[in-house]
TIKOL-162976 format. One record per residue (C-alpha): residue number from 0; z, y, x. Coordinates in nm, 4 decimals. Each point is the difference from the previous one (the first is absolute). Last residue first. Example, Ala and Ser with C-alpha at 12.3 -4.5 7.8 and 13.67 -1.06 7.14 Angstrom:
! residues 2
1,0.7140,-0.1060,1.3670
0,0.0660,-0.3440,-0.1370
END
This chain:
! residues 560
559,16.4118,24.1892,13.5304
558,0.0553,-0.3446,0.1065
557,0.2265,0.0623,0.3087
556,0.2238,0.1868,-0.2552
555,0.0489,-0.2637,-0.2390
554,0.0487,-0.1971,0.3225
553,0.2750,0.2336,0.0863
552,0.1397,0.0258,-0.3427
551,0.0617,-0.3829,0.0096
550,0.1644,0.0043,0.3221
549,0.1959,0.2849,-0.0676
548,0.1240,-0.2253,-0.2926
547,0.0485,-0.3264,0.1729
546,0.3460,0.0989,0.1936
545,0.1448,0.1502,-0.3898
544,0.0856,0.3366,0.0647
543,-0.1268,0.1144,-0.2777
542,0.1228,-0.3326,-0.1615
541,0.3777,0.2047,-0.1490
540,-0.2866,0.2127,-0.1411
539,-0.1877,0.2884,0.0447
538,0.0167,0.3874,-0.1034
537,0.1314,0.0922,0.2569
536,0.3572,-0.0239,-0.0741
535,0.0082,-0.2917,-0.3099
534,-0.1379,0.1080,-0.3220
533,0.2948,-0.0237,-0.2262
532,-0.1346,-0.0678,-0.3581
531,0.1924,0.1197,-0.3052
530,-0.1094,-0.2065,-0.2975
529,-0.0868,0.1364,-0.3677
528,0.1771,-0.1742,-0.2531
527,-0.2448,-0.0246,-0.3080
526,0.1676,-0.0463,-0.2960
525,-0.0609,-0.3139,-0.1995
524,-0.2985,-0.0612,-0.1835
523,-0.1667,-0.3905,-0.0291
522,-0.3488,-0.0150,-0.0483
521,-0.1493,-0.1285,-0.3335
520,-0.0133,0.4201,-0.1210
519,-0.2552,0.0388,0.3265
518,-0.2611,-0.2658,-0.1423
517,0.0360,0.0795,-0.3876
516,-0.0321,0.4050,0.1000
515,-0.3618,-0.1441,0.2183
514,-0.0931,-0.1894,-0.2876
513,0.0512,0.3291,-0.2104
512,-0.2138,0.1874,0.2337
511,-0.2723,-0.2818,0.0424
510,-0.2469,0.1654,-0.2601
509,0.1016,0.3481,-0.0112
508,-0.0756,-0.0189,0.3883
507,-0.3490,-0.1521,-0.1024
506,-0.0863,0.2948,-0.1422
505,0.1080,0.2542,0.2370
504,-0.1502,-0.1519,0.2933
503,0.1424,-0.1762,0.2399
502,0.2614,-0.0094,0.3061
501,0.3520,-0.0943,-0.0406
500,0.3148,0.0595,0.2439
499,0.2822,-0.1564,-0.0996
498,0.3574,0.0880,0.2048
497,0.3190,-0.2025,-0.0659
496,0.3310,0.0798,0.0944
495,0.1424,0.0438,-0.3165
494,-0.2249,-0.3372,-0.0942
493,0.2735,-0.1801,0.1780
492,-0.2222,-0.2909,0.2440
491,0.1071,0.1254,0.3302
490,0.4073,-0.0841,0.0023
489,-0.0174,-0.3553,-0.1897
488,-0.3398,-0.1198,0.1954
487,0.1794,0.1563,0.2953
486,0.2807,-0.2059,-0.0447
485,-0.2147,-0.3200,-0.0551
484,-0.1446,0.0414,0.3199
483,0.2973,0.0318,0.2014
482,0.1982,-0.2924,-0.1363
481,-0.3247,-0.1827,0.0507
480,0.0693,0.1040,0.3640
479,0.3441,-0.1138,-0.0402
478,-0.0760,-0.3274,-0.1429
477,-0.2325,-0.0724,0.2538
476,0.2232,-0.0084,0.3035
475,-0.1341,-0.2139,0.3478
474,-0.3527,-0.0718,-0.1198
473,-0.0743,0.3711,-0.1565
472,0.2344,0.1509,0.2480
471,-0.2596,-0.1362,0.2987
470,-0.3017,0.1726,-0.1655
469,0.2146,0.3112,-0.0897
468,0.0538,0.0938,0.3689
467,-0.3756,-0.0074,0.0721
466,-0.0671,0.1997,-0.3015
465,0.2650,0.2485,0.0822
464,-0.1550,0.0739,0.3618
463,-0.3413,0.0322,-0.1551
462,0.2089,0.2386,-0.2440
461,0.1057,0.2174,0.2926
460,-0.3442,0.0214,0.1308
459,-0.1183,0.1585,-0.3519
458,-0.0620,-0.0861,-0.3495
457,0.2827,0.0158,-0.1637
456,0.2990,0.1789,0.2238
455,-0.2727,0.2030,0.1420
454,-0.0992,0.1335,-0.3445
453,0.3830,0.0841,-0.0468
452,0.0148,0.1573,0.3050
451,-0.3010,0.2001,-0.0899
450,0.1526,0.1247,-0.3457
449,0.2592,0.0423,0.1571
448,-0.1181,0.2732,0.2300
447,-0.0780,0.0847,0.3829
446,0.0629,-0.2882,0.1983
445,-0.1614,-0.2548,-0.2179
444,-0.3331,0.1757,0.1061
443,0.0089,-0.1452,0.3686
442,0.0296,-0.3563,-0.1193
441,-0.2843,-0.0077,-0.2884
440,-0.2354,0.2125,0.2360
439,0.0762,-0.3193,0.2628
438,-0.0865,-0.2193,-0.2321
437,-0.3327,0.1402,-0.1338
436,-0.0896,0.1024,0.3517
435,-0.0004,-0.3971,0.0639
434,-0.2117,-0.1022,-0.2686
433,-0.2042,-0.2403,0.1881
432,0.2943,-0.0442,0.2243
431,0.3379,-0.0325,-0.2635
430,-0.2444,-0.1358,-0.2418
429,0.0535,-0.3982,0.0475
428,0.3572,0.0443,0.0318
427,0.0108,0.1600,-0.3695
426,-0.2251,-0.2211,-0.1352
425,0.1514,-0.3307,0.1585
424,0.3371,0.1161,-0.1091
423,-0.0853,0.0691,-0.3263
422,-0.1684,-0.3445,-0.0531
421,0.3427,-0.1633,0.1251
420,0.1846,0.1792,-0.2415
419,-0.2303,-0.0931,-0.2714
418,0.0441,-0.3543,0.1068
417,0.3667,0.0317,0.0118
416,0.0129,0.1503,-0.3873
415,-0.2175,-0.3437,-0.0807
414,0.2389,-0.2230,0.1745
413,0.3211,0.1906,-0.1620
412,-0.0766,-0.0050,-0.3159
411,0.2865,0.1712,-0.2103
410,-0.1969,0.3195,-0.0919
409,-0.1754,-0.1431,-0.3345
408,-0.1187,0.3528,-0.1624
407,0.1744,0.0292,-0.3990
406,0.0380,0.3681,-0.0483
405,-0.2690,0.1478,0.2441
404,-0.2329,-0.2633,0.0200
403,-0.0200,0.0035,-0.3883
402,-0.0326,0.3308,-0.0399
401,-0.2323,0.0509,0.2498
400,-0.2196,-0.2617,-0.1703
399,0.0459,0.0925,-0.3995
398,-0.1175,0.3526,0.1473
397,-0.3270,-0.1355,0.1468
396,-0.0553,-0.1961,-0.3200
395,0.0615,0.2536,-0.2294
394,-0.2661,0.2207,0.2245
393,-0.2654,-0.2744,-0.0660
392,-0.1753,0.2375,-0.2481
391,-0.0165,0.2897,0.2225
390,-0.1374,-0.1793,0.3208
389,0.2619,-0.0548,0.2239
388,0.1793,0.1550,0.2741
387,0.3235,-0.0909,0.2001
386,0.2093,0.1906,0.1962
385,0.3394,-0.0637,0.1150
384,0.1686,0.2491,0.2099
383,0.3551,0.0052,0.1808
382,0.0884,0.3474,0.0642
381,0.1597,0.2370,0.2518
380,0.0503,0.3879,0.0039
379,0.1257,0.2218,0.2187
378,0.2493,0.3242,-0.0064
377,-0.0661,0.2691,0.2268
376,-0.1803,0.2400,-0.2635
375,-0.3812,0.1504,0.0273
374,-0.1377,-0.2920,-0.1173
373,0.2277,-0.3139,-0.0122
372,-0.0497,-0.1765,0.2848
371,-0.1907,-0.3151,-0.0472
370,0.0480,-0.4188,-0.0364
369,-0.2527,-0.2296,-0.2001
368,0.0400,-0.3771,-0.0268
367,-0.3130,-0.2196,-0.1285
366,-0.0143,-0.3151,-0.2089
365,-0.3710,-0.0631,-0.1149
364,-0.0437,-0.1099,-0.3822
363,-0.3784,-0.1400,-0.0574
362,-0.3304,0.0614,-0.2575
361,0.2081,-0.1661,-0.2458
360,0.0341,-0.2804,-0.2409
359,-0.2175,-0.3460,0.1884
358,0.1819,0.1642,0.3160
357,0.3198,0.0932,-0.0895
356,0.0238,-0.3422,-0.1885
355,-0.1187,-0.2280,0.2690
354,0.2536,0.1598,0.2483
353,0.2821,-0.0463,-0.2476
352,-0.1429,-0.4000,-0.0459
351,0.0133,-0.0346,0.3780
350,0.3444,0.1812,0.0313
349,0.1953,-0.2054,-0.2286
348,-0.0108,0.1074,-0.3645
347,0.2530,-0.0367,-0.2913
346,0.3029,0.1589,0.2474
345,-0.2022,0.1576,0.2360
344,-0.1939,-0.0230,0.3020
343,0.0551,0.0211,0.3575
342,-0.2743,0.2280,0.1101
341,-0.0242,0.2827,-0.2281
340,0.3794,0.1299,-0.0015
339,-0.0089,-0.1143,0.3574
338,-0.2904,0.2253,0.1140
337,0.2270,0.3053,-0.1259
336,0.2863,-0.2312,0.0839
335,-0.0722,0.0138,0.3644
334,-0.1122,0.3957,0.0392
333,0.3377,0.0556,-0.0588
332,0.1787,-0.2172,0.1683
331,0.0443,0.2638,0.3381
330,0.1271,0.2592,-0.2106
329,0.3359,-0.2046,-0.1316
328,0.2205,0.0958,0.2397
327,-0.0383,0.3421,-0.1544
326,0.1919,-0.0349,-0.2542
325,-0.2861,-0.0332,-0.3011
324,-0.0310,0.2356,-0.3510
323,-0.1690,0.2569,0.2526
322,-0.2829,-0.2414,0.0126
321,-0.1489,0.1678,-0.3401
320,-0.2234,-0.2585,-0.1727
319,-0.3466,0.1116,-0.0632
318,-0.2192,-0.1590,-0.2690
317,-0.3937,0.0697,0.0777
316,-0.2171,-0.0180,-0.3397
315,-0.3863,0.0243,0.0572
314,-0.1893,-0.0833,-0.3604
313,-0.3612,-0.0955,0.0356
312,-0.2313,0.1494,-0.2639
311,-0.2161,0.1915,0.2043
310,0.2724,0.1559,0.1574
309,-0.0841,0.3586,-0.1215
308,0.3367,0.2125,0.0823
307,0.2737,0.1211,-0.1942
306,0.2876,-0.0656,0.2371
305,0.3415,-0.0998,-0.1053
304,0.2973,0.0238,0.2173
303,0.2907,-0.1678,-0.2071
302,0.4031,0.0626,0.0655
301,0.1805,-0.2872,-0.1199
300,0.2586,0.0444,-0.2940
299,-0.1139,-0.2081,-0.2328
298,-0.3400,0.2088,0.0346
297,-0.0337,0.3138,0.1647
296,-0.2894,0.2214,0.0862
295,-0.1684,0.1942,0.2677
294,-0.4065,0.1050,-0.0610
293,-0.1713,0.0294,0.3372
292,-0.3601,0.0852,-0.0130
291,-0.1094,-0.0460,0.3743
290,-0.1465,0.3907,0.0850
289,-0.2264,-0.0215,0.2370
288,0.0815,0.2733,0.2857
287,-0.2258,0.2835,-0.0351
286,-0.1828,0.1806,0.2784
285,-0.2552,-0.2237,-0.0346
284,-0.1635,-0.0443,0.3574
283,-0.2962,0.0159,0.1321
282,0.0407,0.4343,0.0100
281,0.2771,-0.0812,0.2549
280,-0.3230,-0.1314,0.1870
279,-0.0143,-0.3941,0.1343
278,-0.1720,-0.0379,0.3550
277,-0.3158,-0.1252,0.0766
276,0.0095,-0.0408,0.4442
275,-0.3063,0.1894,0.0972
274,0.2176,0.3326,0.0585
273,0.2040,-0.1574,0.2337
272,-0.3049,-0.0303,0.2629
271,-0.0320,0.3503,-0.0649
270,0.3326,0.0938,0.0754
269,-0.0396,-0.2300,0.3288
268,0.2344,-0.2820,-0.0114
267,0.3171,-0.0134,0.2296
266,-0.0123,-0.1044,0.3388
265,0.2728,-0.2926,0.0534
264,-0.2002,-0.2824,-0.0713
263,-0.2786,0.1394,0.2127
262,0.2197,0.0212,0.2914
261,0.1234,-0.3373,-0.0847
260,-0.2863,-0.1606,0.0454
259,-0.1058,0.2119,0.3065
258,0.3361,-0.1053,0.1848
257,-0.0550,-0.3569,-0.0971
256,-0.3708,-0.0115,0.1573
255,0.1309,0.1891,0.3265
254,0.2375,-0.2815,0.0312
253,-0.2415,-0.2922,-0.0855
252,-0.2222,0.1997,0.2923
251,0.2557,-0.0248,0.2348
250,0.0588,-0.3578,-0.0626
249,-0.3716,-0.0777,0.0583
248,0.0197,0.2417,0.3222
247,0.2810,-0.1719,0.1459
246,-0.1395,-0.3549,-0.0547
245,0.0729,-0.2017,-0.3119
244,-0.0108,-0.4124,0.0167
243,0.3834,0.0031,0.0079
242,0.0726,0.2219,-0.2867
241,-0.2169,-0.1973,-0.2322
240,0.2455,-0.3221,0.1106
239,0.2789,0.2188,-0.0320
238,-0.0910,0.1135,-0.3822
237,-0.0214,-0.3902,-0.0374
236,0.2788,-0.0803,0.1212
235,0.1860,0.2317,-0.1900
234,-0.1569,-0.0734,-0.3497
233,0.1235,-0.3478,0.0893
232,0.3436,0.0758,0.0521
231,-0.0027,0.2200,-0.3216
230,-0.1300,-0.2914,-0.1958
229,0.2222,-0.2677,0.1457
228,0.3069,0.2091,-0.0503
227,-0.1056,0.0230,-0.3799
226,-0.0453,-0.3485,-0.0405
225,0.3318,-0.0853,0.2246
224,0.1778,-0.0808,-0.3604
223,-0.2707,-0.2352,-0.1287
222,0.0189,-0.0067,-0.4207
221,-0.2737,-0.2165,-0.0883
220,-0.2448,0.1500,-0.2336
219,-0.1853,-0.3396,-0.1579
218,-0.3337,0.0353,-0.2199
217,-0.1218,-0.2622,-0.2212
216,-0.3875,0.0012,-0.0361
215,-0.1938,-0.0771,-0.2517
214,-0.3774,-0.0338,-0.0724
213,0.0515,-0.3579,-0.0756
212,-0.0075,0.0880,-0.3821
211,0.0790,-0.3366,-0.2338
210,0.3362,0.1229,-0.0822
209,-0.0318,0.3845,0.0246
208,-0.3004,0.0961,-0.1820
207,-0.1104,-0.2862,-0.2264
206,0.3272,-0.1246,-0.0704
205,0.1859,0.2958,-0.0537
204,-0.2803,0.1179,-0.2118
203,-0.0226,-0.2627,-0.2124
202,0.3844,0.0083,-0.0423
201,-0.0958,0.3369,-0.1831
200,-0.2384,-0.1057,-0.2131
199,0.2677,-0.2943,-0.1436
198,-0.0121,0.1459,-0.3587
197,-0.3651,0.0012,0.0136
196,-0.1679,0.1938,-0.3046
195,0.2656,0.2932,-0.0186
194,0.0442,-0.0422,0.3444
193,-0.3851,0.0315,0.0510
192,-0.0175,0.2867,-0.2514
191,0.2795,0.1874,0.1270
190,-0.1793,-0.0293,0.3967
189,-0.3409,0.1551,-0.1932
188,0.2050,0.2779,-0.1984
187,0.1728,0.0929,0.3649
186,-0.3710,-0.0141,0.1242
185,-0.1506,0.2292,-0.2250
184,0.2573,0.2583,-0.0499
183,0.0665,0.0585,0.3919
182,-0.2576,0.2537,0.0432
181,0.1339,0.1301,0.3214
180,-0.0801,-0.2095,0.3213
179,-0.3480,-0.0066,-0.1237
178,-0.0965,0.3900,-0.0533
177,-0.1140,-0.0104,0.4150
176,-0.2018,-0.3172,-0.0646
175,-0.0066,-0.1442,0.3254
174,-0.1491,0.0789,0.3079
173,0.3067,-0.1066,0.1937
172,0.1250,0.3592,0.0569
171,-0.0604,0.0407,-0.3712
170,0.2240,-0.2654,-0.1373
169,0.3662,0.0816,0.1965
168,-0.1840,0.3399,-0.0678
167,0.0386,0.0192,-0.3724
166,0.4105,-0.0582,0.0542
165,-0.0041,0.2900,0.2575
164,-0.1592,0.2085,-0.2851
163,0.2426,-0.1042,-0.2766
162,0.3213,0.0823,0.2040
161,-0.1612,0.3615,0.0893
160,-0.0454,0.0619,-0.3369
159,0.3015,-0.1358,-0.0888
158,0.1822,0.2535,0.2773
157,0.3319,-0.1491,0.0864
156,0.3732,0.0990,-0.0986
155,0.0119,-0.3150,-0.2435
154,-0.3525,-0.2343,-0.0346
153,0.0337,-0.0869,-0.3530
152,-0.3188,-0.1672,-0.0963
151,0.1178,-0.0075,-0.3346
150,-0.2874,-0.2743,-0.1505
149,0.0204,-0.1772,0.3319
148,0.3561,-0.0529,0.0522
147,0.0295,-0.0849,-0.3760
146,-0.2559,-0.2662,0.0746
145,0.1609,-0.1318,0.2812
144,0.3683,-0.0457,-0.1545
143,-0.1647,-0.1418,-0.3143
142,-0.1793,-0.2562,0.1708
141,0.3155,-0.0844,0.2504
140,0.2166,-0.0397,-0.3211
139,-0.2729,-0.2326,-0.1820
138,-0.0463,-0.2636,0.3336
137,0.4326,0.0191,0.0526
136,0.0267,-0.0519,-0.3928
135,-0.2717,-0.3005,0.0099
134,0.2425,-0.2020,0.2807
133,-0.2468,-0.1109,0.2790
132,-0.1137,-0.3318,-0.0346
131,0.1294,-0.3594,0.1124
130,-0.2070,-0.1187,0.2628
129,-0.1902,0.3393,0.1309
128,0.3219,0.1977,0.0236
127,0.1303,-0.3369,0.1332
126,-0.2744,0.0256,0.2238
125,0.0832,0.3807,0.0933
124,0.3870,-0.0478,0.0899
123,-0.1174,-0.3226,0.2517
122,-0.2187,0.2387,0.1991
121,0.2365,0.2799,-0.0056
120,0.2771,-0.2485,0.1259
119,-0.1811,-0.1848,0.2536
118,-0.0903,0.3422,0.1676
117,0.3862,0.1117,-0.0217
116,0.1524,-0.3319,0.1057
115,-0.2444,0.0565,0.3320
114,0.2127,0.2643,0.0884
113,0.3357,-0.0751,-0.1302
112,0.1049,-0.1544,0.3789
111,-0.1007,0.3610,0.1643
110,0.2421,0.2030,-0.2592
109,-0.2292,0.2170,-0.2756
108,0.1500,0.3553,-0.0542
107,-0.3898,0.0523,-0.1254
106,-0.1630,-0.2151,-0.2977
105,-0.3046,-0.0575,-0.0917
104,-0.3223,0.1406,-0.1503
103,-0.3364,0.0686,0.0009
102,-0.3052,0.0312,-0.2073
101,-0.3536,0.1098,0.1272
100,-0.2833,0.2179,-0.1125
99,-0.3461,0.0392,0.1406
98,-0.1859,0.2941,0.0025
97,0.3604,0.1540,0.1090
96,0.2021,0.2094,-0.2467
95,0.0851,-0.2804,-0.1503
94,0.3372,-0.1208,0.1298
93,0.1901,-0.2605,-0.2001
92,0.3954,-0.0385,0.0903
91,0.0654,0.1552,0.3423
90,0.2722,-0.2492,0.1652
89,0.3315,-0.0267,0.0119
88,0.2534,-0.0893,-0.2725
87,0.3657,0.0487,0.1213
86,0.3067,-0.1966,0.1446
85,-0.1804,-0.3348,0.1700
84,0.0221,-0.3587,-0.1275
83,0.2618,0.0238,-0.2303
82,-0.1907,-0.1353,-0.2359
81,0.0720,0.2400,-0.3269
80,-0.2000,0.2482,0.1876
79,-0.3482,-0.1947,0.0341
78,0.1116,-0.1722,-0.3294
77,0.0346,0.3351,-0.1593
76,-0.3542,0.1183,0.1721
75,-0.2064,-0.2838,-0.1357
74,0.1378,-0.0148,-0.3600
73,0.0038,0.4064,-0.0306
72,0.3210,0.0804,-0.1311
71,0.1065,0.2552,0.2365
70,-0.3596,0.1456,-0.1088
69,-0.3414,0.0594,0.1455
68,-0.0358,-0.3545,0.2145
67,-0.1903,-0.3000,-0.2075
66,-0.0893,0.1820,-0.2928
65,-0.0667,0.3489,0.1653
64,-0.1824,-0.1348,0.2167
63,-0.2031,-0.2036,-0.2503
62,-0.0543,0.3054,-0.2079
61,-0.1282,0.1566,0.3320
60,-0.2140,-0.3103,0.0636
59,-0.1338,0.0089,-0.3798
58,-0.1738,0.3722,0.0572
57,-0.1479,-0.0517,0.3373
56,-0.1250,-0.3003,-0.1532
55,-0.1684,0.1731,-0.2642
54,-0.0675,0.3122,0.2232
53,-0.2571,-0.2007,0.2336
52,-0.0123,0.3151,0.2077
51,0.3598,-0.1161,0.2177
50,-0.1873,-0.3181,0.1310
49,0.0988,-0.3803,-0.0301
48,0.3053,-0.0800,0.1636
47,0.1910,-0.0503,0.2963
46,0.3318,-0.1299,0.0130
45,0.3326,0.0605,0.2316
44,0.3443,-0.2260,0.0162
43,0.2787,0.2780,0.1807
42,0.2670,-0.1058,0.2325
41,0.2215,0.2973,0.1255
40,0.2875,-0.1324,0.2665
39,0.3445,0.0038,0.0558
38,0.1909,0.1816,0.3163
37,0.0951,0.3114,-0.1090
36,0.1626,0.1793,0.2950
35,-0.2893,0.2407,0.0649
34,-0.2989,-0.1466,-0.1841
33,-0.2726,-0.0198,0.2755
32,-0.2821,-0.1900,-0.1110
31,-0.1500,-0.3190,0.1145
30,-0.3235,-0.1550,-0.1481
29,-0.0973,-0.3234,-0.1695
28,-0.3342,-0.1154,-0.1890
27,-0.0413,-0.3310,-0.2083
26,-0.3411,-0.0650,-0.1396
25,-0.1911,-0.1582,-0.3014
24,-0.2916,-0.1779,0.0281
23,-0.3628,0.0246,0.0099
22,0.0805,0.3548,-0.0149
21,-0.2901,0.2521,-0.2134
20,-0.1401,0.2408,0.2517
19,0.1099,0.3080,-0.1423
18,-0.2632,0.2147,-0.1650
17,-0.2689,0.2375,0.1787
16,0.1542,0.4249,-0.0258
15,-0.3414,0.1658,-0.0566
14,-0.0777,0.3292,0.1991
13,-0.3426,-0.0833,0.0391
12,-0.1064,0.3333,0.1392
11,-0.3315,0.2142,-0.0523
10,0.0432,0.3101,0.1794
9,-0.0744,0.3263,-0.1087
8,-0.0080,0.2496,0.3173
7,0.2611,0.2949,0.0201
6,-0.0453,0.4119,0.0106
5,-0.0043,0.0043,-0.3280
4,0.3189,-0.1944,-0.1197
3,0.2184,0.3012,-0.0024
2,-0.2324,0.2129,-0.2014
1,-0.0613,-0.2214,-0.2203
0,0.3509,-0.0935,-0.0703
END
């Protein structure tokens, strides 16, 4: 560093960010954006707050998030989706990575007369939060569902080293306490204590830092369908208008300017110029693949994958149901009753009280399918995963759960099942640019396997088509789309085509192992029928040559 830095003079730089300008009042901003053929808007209702370092409130505003938005059951987002208002939740949540934090949400599918419903409806959704109290189970689920967040710090496939230093800079770059953003102990006791002490902490918050803040702004995208055209027309004009005021020789020299820019982006790198750039060695890296103990067992007839790792006493159970037990037909619902099995309730519990369960019991259940080529055969492989964690003791409780939303889930609700629907639909149209080499990667790969197809079939174009299709069968035939769901409730849950995979340490595992028997042996065993599917030619199906679907995969493409 030295060395680099040398040749430079120290110079003495206030690099503070200042604070936001408090608003005398709040304000109402609108834009146009270009949404192809969907014309309905994005509203979202925006607050400031106080600043990211003061970790107390830092702390309590994520609990509040998670309170008023984390969950289906959330009271602010379930009567955001419940309205009818729009089709999906928009908006970022809390953000506080900045010095100063702010919470947002909304709602995006939004026709132009449900606009201003939208504002009115957030703002009358938090008084009566404020009025008549948030339920106690919602304020205890969303403390245990943060805590166990923090005391896992899961983060997946990514580095937690590097996930720990890029939280101590959201502090640091602000000349903050670099440690700050990570000793959480302190003030998730402090926020425990003040609920603890003040029952209605919570609503304090909601009226202190939403209700009575005019630092808001609601923020409308109108859809404009000659946005684009207007852009590009003006970009034109005013390359023309440049053009115009150049003589020969400026133009010339542009020219000559190009041509040297992309001479020198063509001439390759001196070797010693090369040689500066650090590069890993073979010698860098272990030669040695690590080794995941895998230990393969059965129980009541279900195959178990058991790893004996260290989870720090947190028990990681995934229960895979094989998809093969479906006609194909049924692909496209898949991914449906995996959010349906935990979004509609059961038969003691509708879907508020299931939501405040998993969360006060658990550290979470996620839904997840998983499709692959079998290695080094040409048969595939699809499952339906649930997979839940919990800390060791509460691992009754995450079983009692699954069981219960597997044997006794409440499918016949046809509003709530439409609102999921709806949500999907949003997502998955919301994606198709930002994520636009996702779906076209998803469309080209279903030509070469089943396992691809099948992916396709669940979480591809083809199923944007389906979800548009099932919308309008929803209102027009709903018993036979609960028909549907309740057969592949019958067909999926068979613990002969069940999969568990469990993660934790030996101890433990004798622990839970006979709850885990007790769990499997209350499923109901018939033979597993294993389905033929017929992968259309191409790979695609009857929608591949649906009018829409090059037009999806060519903005997908556009957006790469």
């Amino acid at each position: 560093t030295n060395d680099y830095l040398k040749d430079f003079q120290r110079l003495d730089i206030d690099s503070t960010i200042p604070l936001q300008k408090p608003f005398d009042a709040p304000k109402r901003l609108t834009y146009p954006y270009d949404a192809g053929e969907e014309a309905n808007s994005m509203v979202t209702v925006n607050w400031l707050l106080p600043e990211s370092a003061n970790s107390e409130i830092n702390m309590a505003m994520q609990v509040l998030t998670h309170i008023l938005i984390g969950t289906p059951a959330s009271p602010l987002r379930k009567i955001l989706i419940e309205s009818g208002l729009g089709e999906d939740l928009a908006g970022s949540g809390l953000v506080n990575e900045l010095r100063q934090m702010y919470f947002s949400t909304g709602l995006r599918g939004v026709p132009p007369e449900n606009v201003s419903k939208v504002e009115a409806l957030i703002s009358e959704t938090l008084e009566a939060l404020v009025k008549d109290g948030i339920d106690p189970e919602t304020v205890e689920a969303s403390l245990n569902t943060i805590e166990f967040q923090l005391r896992e710090l899961n983060t997946g496939s990514f580095p937690r080293g590097l996930a720990l230093l890029i939280a101590s800079l959201t502090s640091c770059v602000y000349h903050g306490d670099p440690l700050g953003p990570l000793a959480y102990e302190c003030p998730l006791n402090a926020i425990k204590n003040h609920f603890a002490s003040n029952p209605r902490y919570f609503e304090g918050l909601i009226q202190n830092y939403l209700l009575k803040n005019s630092h808001c702004t609601t923020v409308i995208l109108e859809h404009d369908a000659a946005y684009r055209q207007r852009l590009e027309d003006d970009e034109v004009a005013r390359l023309a208008k440049i053009k115009a005021g150049l003589n020969e020789a400026d133009v010339k020299a542009i020219i000559e300017n190009t041509r040297q820019l992309k001479l020198a982006q063509e001439t390759p790198d001196t070797p010693e110029a090369l040689a500066k750039i650090p590069v890993l060695q073979l010698s860098d890296i272990d030669r040695q693949n690590k080794i995941v103990p895998l230990e393969t067992l059965e129980e009541q007839g279900s195959k178990v994958l058991y790893h004996n790792i260290f989870t720090n006493g947190i028990t990681y159970l995934d229960v895979g149901f094989n998809l093969y037990a479906l006609p194909q037909e049924y692909l496209p619902y898949v991914s449906l009753f995996g959010r349906a099995l935990f979004e509609m309730g059961t038969a003691t519990e509708d879907f508020v009280r299931l939501s405040q369960r998993i969360g006060r019991k658990t550290g979470g259940i996620d839904t997840a399918t998983y499709t692959s080529v079998v290695q080094e055969t040409n048969r595939s492989t699809a499952w339906l995963f649930l997979r839940g964690k919990s800390t060791v003791a509460q691992t009754d409780d995450l079983l009692a759960i699954l069981s219960d939303v597997l044997l006794t889930v409440n499918l016949d609700n046809p509003e709530r099942f439409l609102q999921m629907v709806l949500e999907e639909k949003a997502g998955q149209e919301a994606q198709v640019v930002p994520a636009g080499h996702i779906v076209v990667n998803t469309r080209l790969r279903a030509h070469f396997n089943e396992a691809s197809w099948a992916n396709e079939q669940m979480s591809g174009v083809n199923y944007l088509f389906f979800l548009r299709d099932l919308a309008e069968k929803i209102e027009k035939d709903w018993p036979a789309v609960l028909k549907t769901l309740e057969d592949i409730r019958r067909l999926l849950v068979n613990r002969s085509a069940v999969i568990c995979n469990v993660t934790l340490d030996g101890a433990n595992w004798a622990k839970i192992r006979p709850s885990l028997n007790h769990f499997l042996s209350g499923l109901p065993a018939v033979q597993l029928k294993a389905q033929q599917w017929s992968r259309p030619k191409g790979g695609l199906s009857r929608r591949a040559n649906h009018p829409r679907a090059g037009q999806l995969c060519r903005q997908g493409r556009e957006s790469v």
